[in-house]
LOKE-397856 format. One line per 2 residues: for each residue x, y, z of N, C-alpha, C. Coordinates in nm, 4 decimals. Each point is the difference from the previous one (the first is absolute). Layout:
REM residues N
X,Y,Z,X,Y,Z,X,Y,Z | ...
END
This chain:
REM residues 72
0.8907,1.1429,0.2204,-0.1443,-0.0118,-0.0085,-0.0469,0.0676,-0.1280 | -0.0778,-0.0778,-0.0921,-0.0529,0.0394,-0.0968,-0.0886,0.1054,0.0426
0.0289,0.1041,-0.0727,-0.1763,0.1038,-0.0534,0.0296,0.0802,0.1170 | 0.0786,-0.0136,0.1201,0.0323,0.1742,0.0886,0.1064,0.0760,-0.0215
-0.0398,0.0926,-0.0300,0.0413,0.1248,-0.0987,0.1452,0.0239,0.1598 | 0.1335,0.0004,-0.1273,0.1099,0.0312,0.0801,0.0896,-0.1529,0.0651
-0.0638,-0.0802,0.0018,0.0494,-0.1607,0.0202,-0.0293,-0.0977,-0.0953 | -0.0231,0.0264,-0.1352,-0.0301,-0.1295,-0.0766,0.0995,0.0561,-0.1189
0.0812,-0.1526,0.0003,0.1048,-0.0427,-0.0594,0.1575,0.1093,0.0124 | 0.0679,0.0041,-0.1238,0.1152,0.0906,0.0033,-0.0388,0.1483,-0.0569
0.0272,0.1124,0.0279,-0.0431,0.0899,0.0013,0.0514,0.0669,-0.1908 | -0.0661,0.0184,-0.0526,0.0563,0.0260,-0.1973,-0.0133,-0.1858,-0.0454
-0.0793,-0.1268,0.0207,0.0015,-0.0556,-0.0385,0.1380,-0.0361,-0.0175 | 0.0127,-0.1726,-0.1028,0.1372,-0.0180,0.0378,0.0403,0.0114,-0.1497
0.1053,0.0694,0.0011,0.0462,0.0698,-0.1314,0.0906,-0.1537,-0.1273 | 0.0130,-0.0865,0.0790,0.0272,-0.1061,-0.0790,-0.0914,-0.1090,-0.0481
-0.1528,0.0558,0.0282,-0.1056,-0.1041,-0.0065,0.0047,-0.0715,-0.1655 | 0.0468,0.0435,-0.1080,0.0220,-0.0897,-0.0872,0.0772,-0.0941,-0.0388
0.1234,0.0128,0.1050,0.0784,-0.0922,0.0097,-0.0992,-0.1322,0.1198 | -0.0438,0.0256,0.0492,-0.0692,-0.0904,0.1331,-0.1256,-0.0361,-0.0459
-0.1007,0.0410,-0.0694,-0.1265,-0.0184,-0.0214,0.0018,-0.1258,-0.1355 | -0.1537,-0.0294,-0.0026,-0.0357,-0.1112,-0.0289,-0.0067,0.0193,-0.1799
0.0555,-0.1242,-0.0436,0.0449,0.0299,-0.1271,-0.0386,-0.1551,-0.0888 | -0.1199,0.0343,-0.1302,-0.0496,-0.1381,-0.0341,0.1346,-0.0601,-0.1208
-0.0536,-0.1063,-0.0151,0.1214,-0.0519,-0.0949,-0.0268,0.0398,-0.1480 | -0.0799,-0.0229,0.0022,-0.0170,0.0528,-0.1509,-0.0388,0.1774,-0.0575
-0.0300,0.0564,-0.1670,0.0111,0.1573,-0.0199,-0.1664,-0.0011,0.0425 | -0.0897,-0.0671,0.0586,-0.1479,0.0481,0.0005,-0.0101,0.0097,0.1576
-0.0886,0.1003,0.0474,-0.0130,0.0333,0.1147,-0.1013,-0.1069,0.0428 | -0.0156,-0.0363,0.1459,-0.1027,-0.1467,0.0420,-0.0617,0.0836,0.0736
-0.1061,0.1089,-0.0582,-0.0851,0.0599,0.0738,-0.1820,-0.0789,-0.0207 | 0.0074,-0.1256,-0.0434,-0.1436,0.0012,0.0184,-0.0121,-0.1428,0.0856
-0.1143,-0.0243,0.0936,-0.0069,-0.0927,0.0488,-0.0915,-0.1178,-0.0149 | -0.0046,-0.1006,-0.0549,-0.1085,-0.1488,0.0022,-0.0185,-0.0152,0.1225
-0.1022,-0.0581,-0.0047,-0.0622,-0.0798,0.1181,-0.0659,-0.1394,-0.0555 | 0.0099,-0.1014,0.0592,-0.0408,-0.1246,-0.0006,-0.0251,-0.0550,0.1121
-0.1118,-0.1097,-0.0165,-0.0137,-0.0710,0.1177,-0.0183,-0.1263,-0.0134 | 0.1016,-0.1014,0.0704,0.0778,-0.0695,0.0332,-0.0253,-0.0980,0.1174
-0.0076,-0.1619,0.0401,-0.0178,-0.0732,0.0848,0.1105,-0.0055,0.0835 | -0.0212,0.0221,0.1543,0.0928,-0.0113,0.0235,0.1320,-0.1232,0.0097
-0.0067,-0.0899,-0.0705,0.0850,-0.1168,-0.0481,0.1024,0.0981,-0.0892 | -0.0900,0.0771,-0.1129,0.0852,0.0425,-0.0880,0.0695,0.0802,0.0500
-0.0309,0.1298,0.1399,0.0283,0.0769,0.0222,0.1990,-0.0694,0.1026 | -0.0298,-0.0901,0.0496,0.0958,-0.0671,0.0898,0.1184,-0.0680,-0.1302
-0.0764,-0.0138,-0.0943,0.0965,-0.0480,-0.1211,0.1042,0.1437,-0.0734 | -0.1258,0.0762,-0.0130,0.0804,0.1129,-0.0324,0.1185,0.1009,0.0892
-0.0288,-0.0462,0.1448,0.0800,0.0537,0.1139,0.1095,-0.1109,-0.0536 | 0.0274,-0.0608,-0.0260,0.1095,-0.1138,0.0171,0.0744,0.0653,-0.1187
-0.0249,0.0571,-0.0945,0.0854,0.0452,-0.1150,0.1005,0.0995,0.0273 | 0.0699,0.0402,-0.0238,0.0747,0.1022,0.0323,0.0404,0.1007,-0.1059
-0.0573,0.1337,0.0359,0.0011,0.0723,-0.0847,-0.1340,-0.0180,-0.1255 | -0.1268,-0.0495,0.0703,-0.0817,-0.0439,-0.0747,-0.0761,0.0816,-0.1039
0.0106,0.1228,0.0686,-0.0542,0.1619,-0.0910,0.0855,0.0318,-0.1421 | 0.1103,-0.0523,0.0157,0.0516,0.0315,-0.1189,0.0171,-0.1487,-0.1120
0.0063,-0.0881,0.0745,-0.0750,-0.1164,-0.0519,-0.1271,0.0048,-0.1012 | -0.1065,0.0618,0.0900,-0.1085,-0.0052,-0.0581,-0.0134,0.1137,-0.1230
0.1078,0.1495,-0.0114,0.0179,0.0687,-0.0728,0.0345,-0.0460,-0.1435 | 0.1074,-0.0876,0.0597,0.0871,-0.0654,-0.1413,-0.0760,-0.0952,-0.0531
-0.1108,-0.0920,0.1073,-0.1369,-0.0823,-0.0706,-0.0829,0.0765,-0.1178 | -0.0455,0.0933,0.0864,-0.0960,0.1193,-0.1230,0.0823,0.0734,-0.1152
0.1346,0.0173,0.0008,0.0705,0.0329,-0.1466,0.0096,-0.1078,-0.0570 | -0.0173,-0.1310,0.0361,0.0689,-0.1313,-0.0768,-0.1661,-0.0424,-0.0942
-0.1168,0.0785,0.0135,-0.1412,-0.0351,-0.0198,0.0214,0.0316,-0.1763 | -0.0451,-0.0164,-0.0549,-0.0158,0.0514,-0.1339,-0.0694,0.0791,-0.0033
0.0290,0.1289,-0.1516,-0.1538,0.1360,0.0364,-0.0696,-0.0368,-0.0523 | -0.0797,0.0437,0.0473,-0.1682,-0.0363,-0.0161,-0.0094,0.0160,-0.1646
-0.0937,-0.0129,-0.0533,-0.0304,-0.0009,-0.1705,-0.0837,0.0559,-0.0551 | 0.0442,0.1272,-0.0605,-0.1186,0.0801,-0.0045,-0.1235,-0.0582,-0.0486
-0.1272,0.0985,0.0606,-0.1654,-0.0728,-0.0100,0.0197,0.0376,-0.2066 | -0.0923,-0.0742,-0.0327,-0.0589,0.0256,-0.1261,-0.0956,0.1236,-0.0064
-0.0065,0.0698,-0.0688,-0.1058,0.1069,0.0319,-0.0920,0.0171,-0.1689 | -0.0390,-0.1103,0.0026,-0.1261,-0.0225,-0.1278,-0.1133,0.0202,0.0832
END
């Protein structure tokens, strides 16, 4: 049981958690989150992909950078 003091989880945490824990593919950390909103047609299309999050990752690196503004 989470959160009662003396029964939640293994007692010293688990000392191999970097071998077990969650690890992105690439050197940049995926700490920020988008939000979009979406029909659900698209949403049932996008369930059908597999692995669609990193799909859509490798979509947004494949974008060209933006160009810097003119500043006259």
């Amino acid at each position: 049981m989470t959160g009662v003091k003396g029964r939640s989880g293994r007692p010293g945490g688990n000392p191999d958690i970097k071998a077990y824990g969650f690890k992105v593919k690439g050197e940049d950390p995926l700490n920020v989150q988008v939000g979009v909103r979406i029909s659900e047609q698209q949403k049932r299309k996008l369930d059908g992909v597999e692995n669609w999050r990193d799909v859509f990752r490798d979509w947004i690196d494949s974008l060209p950078d933006p160009e810097p503004e003119n500043q006259n």
